[in-house]
C-alpha positions as CSV (number, residue, x, y, z in Angstrom):
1,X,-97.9,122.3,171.5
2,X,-98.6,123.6,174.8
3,X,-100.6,120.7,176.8
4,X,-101.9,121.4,180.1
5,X,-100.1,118.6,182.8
6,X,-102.8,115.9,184.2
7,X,-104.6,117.3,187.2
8,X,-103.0,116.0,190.7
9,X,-100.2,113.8,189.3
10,X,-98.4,116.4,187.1
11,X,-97.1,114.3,184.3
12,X,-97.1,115.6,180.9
13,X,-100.0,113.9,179.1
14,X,-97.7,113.4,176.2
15,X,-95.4,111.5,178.8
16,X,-98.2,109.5,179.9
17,X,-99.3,108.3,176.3
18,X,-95.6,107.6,175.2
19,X,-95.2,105.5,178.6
20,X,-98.3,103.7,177.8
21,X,-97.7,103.0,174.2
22,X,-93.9,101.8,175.1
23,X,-95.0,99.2,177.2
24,X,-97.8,98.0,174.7
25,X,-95.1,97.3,172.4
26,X,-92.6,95.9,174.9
27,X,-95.2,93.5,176.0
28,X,-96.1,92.4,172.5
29,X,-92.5,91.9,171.1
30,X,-91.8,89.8,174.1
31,X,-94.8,88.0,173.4
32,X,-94.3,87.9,169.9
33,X,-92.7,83.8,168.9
34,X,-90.4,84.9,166.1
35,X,-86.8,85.4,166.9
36,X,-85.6,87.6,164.3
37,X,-81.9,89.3,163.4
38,X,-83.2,92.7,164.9
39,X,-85.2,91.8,168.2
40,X,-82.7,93.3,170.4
41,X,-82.4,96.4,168.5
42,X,-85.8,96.9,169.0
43,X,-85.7,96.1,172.8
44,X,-82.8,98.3,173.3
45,X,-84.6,101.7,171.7
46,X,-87.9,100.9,173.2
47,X,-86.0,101.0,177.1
48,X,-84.5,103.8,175.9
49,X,-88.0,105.2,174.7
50,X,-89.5,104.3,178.4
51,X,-86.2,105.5,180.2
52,X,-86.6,109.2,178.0
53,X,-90.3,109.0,179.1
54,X,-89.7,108.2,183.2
55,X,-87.2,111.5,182.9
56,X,-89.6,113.8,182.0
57,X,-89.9,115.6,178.4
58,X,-87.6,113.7,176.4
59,X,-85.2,115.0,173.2
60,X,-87.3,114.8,169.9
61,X,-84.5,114.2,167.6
62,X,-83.8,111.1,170.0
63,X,-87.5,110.1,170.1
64,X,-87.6,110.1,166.7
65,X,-84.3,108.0,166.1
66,X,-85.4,105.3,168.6
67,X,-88.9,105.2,166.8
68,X,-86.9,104.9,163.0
69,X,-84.5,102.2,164.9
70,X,-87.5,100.5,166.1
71,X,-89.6,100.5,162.9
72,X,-86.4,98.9,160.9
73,X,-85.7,96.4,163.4
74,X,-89.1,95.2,163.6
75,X,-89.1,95.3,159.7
76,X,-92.8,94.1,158.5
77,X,-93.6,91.7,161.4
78,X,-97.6,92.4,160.9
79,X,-98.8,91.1,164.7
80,X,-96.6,94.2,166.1
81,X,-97.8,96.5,163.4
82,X,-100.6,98.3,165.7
83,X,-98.5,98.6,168.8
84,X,-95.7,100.3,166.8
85,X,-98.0,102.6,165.2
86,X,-99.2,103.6,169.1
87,X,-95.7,104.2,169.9
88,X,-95.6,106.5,166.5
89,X,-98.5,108.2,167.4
90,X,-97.4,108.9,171.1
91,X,-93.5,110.3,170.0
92,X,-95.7,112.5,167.2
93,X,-97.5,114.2,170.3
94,X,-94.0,115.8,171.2
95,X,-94.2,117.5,167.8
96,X,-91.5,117.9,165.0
97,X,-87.9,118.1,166.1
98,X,-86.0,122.0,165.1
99,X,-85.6,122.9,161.8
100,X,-81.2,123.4,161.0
C-alpha cells in the first residue's frame, strides 16, 4: 500500500506506528505485576519487532510470527489487551504477507 515517507525525517509512516506501538507494549508488560510462564517470550518477539522496525521495512511473514508469538505468550492478560491490539494494528499497516 504505497504510503508516502513523513516529510523531513523520511521514515516510513508504517515504521513510525509499529515503533510507537512496540514500545507501548514493552512499557506496559514491564509494568504489568504478573510473572507469567510466557513473559520472556513476549519480550523476546517484541525487541525483535522494534529491532525489524529501527532497520527499516521489515519481513511480513516475520512481523506476523512475532505478533502470533506475542498474542500466545501474553495469553488473555486483559490490562495488556489494548497495547497488543496497537501492535496488531501497526504490523496490519505492512499489509498481508505473499500468497504460496
Amino acid at each position: 500500500m504505497g504510503q508516502e515517507r513523513v516529510t523531513g525525517s523520511g521514515e516510513d509512516p508504517r515504521v513510525a506506528e509499529l515503533r510507537t506501538a512496540v514500545s507501548r507494549l514493552r512499557r506496559a508488560l514491564a509494568g504489568h505485576p504478573a510473572r507469567f510462564p510466557d513473559r520472556a517470550i513476549a519480550e523476546d518477539e517484541l525487541a525483535a519487532l522494534d529491532a525489524m522496525a529501527l532497520s527499516g521495512v521489515p519481513e511480513i511473514p516475520r512481523l506476523r510470527r512475532s505478533l502470533l508469538l506475542i498474542a500466545g505468550a501474553i495469553g488473555s492478560v486483559s490490562a495488556l489487551a489494548s497495547a497488543l491490539r496497537d501492535v496488531r494494528v501497526a504490523v496490519d499497516l505492512f499489509g498481508e504477507p505473499p500468497r504460496r
